[in-house]
mmCIF file of the N, C-alpha and C atoms, coordinates in Angstrom:
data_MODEL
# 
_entry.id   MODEL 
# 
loop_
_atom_site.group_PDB 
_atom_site.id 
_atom_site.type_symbol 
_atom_site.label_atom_id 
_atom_site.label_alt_id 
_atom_site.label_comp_id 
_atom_site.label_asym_id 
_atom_site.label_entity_id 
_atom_site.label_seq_id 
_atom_site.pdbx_PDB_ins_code 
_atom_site.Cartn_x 
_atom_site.Cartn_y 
_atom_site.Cartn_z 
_atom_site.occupancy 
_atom_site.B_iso_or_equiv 
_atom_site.pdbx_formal_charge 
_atom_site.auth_seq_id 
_atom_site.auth_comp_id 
_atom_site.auth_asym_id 
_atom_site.auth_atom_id 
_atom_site.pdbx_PDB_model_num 
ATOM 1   N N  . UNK A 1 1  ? 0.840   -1.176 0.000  1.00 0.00 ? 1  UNK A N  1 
ATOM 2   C CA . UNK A 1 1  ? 0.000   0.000  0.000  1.00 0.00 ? 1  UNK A CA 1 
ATOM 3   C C  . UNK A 1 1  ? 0.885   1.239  0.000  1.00 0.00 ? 1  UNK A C  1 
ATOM 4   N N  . UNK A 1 2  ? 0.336   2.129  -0.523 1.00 0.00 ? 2  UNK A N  1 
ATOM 5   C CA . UNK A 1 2  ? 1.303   3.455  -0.955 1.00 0.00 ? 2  UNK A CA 1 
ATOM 6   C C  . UNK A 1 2  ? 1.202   4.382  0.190  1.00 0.00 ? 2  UNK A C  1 
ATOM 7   N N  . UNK A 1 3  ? 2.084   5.267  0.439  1.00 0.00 ? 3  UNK A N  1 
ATOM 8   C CA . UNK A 1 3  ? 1.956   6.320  1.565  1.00 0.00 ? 3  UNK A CA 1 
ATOM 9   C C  . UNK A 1 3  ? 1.614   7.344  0.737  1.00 0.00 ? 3  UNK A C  1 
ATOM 10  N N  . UNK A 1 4  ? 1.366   7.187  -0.549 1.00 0.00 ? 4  UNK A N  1 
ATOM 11  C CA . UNK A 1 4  ? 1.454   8.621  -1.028 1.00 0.00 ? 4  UNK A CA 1 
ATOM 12  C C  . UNK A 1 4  ? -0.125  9.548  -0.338 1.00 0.00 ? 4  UNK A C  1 
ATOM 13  N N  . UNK A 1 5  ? 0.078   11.442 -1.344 1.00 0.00 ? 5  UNK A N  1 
ATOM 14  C CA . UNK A 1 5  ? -0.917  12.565 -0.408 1.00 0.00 ? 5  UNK A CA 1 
ATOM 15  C C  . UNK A 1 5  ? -2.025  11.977 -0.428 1.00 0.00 ? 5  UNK A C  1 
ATOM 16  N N  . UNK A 1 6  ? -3.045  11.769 0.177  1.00 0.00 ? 6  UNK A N  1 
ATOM 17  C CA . UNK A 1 6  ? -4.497  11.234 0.186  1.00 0.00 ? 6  UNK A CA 1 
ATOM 18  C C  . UNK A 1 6  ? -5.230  12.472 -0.871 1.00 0.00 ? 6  UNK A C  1 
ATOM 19  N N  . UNK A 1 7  ? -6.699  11.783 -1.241 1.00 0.00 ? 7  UNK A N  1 
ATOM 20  C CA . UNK A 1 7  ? -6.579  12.635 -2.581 1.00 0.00 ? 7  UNK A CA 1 
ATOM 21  C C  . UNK A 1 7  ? -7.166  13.840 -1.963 1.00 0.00 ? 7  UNK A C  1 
ATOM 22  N N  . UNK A 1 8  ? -7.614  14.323 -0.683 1.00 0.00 ? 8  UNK A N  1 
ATOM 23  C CA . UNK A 1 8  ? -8.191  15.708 -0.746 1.00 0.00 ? 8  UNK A CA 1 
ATOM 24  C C  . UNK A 1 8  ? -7.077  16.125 -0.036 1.00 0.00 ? 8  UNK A C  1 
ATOM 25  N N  . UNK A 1 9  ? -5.934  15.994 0.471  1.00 0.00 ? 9  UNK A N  1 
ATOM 26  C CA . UNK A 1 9  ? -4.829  16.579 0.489  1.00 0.00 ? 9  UNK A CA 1 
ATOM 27  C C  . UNK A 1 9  ? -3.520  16.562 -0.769 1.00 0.00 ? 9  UNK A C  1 
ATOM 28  N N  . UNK A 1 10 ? -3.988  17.352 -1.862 1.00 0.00 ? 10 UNK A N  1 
ATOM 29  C CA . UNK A 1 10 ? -3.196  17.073 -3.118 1.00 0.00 ? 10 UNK A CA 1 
ATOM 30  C C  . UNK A 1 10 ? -1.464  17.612 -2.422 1.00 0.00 ? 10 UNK A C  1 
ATOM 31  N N  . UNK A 1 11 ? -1.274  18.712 -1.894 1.00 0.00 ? 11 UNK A N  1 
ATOM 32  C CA . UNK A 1 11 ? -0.059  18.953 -2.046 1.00 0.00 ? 11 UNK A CA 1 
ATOM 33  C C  . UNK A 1 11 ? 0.644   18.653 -0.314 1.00 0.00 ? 11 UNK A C  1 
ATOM 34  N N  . UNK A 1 12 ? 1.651   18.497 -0.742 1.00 0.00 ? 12 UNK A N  1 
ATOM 35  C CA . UNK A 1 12 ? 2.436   18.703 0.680  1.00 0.00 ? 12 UNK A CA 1 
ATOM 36  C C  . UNK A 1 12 ? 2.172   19.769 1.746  1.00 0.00 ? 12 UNK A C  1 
ATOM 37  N N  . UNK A 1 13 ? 1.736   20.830 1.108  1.00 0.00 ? 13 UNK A N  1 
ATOM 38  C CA . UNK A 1 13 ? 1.822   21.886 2.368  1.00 0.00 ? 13 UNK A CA 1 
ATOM 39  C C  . UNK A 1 13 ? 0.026   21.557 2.823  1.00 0.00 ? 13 UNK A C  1 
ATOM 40  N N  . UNK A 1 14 ? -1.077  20.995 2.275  1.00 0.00 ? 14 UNK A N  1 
ATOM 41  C CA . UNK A 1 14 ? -2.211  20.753 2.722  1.00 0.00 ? 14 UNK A CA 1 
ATOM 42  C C  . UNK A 1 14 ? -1.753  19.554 3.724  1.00 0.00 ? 14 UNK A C  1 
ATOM 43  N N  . UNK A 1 15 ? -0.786  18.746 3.547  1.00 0.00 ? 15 UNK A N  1 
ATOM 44  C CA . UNK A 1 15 ? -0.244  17.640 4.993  1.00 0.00 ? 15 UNK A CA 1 
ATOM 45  C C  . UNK A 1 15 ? -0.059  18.587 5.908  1.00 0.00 ? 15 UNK A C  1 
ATOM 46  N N  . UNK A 1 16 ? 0.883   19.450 5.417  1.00 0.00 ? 16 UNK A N  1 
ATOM 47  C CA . UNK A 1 16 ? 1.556   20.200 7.239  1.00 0.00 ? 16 UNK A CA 1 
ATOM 48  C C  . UNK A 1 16 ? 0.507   20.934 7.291  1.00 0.00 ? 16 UNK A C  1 
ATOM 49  N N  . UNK A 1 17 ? -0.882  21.594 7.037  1.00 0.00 ? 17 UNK A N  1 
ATOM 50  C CA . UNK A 1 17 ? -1.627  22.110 7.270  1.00 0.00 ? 17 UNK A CA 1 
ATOM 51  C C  . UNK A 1 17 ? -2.593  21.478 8.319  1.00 0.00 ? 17 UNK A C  1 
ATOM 52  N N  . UNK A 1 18 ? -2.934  20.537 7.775  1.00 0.00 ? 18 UNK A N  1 
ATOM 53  C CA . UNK A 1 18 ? -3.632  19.204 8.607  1.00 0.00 ? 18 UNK A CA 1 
ATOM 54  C C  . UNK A 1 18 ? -2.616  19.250 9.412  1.00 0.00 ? 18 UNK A C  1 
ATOM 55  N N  . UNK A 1 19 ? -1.268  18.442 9.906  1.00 0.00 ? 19 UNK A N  1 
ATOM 56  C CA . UNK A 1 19 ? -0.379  18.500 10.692 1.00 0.00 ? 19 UNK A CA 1 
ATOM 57  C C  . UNK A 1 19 ? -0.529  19.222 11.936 1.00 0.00 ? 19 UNK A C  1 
ATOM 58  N N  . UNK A 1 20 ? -0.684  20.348 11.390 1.00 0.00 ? 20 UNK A N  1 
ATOM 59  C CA . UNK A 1 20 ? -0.783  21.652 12.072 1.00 0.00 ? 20 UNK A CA 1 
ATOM 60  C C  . UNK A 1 20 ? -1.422  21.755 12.745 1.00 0.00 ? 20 UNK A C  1 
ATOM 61  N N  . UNK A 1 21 ? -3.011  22.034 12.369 1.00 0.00 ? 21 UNK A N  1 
ATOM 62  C CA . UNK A 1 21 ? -4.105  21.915 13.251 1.00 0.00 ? 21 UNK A CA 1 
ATOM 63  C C  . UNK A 1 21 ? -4.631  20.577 14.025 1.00 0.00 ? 21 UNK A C  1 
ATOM 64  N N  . UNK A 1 22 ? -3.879  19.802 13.836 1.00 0.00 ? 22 UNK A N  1 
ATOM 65  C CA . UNK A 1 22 ? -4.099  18.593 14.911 1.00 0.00 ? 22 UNK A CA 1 
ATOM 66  C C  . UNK A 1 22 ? -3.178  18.805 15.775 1.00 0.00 ? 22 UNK A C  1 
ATOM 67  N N  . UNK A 1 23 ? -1.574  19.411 15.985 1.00 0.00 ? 23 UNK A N  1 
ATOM 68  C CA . UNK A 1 23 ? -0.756  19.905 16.722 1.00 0.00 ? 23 UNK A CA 1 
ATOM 69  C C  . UNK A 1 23 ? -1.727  21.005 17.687 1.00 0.00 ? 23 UNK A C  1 
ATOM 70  N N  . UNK A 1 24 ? -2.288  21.759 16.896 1.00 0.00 ? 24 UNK A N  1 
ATOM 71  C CA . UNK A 1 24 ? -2.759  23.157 17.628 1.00 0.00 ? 24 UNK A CA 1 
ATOM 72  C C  . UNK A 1 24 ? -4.030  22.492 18.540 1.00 0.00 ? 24 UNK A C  1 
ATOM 73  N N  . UNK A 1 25 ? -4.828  21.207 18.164 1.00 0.00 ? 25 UNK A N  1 
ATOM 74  C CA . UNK A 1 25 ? -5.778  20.358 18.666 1.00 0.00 ? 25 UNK A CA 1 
ATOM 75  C C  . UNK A 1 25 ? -5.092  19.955 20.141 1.00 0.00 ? 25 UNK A C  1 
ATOM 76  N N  . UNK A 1 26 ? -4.293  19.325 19.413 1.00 0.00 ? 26 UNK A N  1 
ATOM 77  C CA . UNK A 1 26 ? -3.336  18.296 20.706 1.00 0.00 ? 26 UNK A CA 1 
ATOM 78  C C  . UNK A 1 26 ? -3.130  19.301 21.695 1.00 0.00 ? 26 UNK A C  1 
ATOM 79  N N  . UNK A 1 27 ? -1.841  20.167 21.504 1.00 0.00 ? 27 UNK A N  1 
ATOM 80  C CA . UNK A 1 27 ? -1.341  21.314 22.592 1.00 0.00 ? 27 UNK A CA 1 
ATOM 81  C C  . UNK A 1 27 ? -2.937  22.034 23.125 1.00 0.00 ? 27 UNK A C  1 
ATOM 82  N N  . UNK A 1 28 ? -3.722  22.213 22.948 1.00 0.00 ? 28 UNK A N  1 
ATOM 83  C CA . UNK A 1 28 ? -4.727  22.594 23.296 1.00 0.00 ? 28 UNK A CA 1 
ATOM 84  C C  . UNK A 1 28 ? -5.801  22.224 24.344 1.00 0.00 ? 28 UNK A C  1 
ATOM 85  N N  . UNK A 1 29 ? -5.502  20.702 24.166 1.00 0.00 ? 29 UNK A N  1 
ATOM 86  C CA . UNK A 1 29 ? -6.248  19.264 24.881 1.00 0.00 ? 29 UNK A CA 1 
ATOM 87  C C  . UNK A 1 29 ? -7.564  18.832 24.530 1.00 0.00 ? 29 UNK A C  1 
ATOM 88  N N  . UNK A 1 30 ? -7.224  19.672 23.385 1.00 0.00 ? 30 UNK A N  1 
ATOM 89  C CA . UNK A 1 30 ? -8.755  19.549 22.820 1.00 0.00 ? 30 UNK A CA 1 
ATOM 90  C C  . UNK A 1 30 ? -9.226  18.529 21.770 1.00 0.00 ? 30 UNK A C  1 
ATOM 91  N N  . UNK A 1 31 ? -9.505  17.108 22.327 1.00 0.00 ? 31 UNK A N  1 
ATOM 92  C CA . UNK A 1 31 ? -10.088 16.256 21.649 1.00 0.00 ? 31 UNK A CA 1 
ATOM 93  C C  . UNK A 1 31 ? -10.855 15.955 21.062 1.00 0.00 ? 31 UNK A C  1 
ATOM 94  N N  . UNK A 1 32 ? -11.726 16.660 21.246 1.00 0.00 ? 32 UNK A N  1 
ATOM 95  C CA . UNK A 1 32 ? -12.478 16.591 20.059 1.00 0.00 ? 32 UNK A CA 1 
ATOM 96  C C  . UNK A 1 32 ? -12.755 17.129 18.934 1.00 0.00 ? 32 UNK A C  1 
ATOM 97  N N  . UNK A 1 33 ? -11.725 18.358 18.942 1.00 0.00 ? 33 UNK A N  1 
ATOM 98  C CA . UNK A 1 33 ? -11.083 18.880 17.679 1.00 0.00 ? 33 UNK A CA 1 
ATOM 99  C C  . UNK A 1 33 ? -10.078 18.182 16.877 1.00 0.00 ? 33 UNK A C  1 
ATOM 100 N N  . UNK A 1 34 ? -9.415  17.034 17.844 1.00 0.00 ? 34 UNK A N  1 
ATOM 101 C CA . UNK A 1 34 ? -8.640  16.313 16.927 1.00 0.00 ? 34 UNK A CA 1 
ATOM 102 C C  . UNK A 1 34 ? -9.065  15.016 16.503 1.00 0.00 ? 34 UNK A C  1 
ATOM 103 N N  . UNK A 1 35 ? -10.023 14.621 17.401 1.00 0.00 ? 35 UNK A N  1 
ATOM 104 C CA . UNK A 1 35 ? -10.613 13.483 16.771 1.00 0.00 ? 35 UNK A CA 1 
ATOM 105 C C  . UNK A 1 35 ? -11.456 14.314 15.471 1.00 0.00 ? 35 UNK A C  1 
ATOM 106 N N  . UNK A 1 36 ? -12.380 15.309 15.132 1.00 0.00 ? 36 UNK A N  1 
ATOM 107 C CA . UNK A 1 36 ? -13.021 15.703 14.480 1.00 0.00 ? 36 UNK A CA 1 
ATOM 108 C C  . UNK A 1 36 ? -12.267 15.717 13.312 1.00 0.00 ? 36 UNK A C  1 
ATOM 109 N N  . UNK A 1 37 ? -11.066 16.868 13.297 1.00 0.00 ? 37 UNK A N  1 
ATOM 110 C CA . UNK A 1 37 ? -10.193 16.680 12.194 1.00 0.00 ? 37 UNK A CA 1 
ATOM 111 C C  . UNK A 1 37 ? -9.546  15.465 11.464 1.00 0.00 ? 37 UNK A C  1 
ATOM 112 N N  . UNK A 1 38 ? -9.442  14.166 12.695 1.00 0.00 ? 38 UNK A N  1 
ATOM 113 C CA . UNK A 1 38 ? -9.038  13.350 11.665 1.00 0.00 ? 38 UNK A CA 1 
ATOM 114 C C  . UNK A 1 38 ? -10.237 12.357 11.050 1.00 0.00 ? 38 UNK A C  1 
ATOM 115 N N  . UNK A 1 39 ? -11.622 12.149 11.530 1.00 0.00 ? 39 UNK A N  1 
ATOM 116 C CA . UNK A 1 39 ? -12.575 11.453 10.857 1.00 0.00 ? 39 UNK A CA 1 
ATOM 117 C C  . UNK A 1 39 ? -13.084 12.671 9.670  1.00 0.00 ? 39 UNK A C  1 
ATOM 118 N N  . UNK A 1 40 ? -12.968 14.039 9.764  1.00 0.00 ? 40 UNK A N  1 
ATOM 119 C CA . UNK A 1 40 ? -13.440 14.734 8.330  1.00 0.00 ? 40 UNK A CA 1 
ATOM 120 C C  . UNK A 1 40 ? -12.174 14.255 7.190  1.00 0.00 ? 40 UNK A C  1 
ATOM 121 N N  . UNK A 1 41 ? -10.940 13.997 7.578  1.00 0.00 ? 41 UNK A N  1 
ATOM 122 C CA . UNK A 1 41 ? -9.797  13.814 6.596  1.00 0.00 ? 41 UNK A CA 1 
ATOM 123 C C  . UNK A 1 41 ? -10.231 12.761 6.071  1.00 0.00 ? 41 UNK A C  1 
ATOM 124 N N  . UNK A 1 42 ? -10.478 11.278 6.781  1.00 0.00 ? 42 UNK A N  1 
ATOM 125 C CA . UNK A 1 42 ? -10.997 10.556 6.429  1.00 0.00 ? 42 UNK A CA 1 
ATOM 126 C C  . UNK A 1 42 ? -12.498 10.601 5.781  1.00 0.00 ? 42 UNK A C  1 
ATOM 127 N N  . UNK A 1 43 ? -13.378 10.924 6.334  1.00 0.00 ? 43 UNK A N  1 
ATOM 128 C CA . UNK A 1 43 ? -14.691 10.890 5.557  1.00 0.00 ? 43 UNK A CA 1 
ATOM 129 C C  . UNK A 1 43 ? -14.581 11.656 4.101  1.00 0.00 ? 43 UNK A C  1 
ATOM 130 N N  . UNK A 1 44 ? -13.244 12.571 4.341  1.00 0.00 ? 44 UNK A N  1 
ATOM 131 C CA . UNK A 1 44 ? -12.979 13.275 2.520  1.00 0.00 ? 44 UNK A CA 1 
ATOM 132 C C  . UNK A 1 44 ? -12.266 12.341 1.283  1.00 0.00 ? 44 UNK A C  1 
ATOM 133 N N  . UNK A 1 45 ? -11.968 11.048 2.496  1.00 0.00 ? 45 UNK A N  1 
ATOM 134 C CA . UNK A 1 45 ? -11.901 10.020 1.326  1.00 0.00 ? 45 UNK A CA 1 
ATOM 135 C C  . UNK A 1 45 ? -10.479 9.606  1.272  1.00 0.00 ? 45 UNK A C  1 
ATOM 136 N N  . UNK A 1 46 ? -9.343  10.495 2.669  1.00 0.00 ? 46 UNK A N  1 
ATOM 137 C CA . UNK A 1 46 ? -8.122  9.896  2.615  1.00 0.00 ? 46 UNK A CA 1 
ATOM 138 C C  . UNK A 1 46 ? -8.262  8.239  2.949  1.00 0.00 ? 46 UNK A C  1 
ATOM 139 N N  . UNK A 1 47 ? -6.587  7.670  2.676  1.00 0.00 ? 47 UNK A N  1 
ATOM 140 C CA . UNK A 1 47 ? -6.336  6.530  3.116  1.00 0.00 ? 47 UNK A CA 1 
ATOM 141 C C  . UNK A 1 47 ? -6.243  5.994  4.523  1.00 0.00 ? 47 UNK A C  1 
ATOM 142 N N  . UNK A 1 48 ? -6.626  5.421  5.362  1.00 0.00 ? 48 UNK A N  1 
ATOM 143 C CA . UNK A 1 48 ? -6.049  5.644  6.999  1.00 0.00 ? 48 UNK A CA 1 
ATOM 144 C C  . UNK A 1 48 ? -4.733  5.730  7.203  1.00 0.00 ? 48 UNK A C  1 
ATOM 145 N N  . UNK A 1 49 ? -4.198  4.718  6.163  1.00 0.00 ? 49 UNK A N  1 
ATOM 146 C CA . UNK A 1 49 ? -2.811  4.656  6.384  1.00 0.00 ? 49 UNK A CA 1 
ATOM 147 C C  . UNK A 1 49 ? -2.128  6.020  6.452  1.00 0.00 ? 49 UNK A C  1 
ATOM 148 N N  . UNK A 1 50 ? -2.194  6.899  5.262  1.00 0.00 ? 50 UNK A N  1 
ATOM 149 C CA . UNK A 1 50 ? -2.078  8.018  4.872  1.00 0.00 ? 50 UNK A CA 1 
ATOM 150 C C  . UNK A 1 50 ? -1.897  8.904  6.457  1.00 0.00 ? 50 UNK A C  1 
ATOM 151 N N  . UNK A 1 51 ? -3.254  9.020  6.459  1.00 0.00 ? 51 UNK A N  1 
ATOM 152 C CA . UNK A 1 51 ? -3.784  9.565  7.517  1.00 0.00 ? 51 UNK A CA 1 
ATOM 153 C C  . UNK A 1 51 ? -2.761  9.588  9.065  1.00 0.00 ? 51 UNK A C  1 
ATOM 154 N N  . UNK A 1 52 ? -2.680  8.271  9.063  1.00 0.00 ? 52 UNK A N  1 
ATOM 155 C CA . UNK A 1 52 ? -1.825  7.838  10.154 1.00 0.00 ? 52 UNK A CA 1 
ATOM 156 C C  . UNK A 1 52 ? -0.001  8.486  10.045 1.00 0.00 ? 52 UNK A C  1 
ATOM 157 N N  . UNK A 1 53 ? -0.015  7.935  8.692  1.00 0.00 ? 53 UNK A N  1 
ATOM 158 C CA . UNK A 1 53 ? 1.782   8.192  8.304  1.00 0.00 ? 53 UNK A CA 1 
ATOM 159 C C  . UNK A 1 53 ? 1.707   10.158 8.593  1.00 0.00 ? 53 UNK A C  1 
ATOM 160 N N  . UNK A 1 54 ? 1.163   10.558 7.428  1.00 0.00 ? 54 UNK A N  1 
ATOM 161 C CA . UNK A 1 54 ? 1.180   11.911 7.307  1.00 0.00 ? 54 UNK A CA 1 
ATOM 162 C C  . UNK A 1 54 ? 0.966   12.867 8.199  1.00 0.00 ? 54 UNK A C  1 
ATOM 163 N N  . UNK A 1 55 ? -0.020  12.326 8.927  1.00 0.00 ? 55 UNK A N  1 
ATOM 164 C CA . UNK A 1 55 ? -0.691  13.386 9.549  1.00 0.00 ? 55 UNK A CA 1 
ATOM 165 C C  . UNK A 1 55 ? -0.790  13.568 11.464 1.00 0.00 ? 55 UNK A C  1 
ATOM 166 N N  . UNK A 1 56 ? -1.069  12.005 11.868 1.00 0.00 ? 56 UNK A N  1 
ATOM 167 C CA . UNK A 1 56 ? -0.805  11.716 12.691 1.00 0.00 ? 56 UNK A CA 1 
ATOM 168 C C  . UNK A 1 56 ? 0.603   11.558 13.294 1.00 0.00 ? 56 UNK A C  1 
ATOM 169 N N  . UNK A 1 57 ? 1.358   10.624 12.627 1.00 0.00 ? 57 UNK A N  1 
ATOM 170 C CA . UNK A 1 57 ? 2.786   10.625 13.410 1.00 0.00 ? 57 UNK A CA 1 
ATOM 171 C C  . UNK A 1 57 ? 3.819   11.632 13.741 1.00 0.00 ? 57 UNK A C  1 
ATOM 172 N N  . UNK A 1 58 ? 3.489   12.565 12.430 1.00 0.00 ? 58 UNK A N  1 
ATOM 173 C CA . UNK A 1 58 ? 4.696   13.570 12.600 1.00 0.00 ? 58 UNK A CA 1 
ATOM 174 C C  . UNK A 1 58 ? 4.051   14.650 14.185 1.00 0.00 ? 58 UNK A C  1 
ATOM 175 N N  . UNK A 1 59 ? 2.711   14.446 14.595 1.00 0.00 ? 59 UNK A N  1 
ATOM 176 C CA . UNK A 1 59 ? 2.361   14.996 15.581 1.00 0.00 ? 59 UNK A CA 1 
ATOM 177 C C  . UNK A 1 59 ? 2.917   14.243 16.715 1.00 0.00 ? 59 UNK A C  1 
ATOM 178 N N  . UNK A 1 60 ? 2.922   12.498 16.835 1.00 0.00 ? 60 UNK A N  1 
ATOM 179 C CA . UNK A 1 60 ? 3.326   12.478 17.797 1.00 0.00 ? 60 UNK A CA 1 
ATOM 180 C C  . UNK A 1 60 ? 5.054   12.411 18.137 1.00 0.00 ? 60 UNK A C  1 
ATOM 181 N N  . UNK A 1 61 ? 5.715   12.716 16.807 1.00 0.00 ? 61 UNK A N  1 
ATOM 182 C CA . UNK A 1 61 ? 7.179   12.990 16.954 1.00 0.00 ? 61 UNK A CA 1 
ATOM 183 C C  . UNK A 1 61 ? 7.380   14.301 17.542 1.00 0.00 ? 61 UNK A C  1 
ATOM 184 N N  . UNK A 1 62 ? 6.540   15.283 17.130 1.00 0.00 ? 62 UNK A N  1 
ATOM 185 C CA . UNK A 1 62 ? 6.218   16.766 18.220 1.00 0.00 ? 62 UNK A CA 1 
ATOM 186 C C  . UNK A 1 62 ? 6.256   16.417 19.533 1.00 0.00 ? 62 UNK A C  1 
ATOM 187 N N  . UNK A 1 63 ? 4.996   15.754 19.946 1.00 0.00 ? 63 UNK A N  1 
ATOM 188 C CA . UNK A 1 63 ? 5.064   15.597 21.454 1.00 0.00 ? 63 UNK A CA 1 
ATOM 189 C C  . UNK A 1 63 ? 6.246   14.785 21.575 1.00 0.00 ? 63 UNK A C  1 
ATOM 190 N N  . UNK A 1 64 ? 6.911   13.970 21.589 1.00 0.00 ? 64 UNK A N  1 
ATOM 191 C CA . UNK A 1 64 ? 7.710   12.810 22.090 1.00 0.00 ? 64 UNK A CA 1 
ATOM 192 C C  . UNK A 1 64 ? 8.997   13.988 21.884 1.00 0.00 ? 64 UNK A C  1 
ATOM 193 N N  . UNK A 1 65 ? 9.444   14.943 21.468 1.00 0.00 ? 65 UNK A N  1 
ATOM 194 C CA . UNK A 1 65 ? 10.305  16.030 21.153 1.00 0.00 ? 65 UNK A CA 1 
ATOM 195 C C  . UNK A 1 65 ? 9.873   16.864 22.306 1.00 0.00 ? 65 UNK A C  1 
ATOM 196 N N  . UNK A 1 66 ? 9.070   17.314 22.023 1.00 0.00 ? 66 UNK A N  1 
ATOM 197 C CA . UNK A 1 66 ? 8.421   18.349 23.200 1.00 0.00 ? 66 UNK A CA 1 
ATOM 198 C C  . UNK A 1 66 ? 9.042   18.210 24.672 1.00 0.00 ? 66 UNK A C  1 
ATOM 199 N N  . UNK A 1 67 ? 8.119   17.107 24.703 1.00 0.00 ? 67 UNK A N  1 
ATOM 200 C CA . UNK A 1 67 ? 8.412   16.039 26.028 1.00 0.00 ? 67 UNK A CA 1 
ATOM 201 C C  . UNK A 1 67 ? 9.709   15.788 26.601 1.00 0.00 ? 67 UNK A C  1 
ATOM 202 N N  . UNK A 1 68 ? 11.074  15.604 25.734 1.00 0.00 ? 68 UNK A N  1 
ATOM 203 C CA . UNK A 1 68 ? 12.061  15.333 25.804 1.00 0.00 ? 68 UNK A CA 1 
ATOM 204 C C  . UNK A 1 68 ? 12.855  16.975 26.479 1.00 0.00 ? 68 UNK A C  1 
# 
């Protein structure tokens, strides 16, 4: 299975955008802004995988950085 952009995130900077506002979710504690953001990514028809690689992890390499 491919990691490539999921199709309603065509370019790279729409990843760190998403990225972003699940960072600004997270630091916030606000869950249900980040759960929200990632079932609309998905319901727009990304891959989970995608989802997970792109969007999710590089957030929790933030915190696990943060943290450190």
């Amino acid at each position: 299975m491919s990691t490539s952009t999921p199709p309603h995130i065509p370019h790279a900077r729409n990843v760190q955008r998403a990225a972003d506002q699940l960072w600004h979710a997270v630091t916030g504690g606000d869950e249900y802004a980040a759960t929200e953001l990632v079932l609309r990514i998905l319901d727009e028809g990304a891959a989970p995988e995608s989802v997970l690689l792109d969007v999710i992890a590089p957030v929790q390499g933030r915190v696990g950085e943060e943290w450190a």
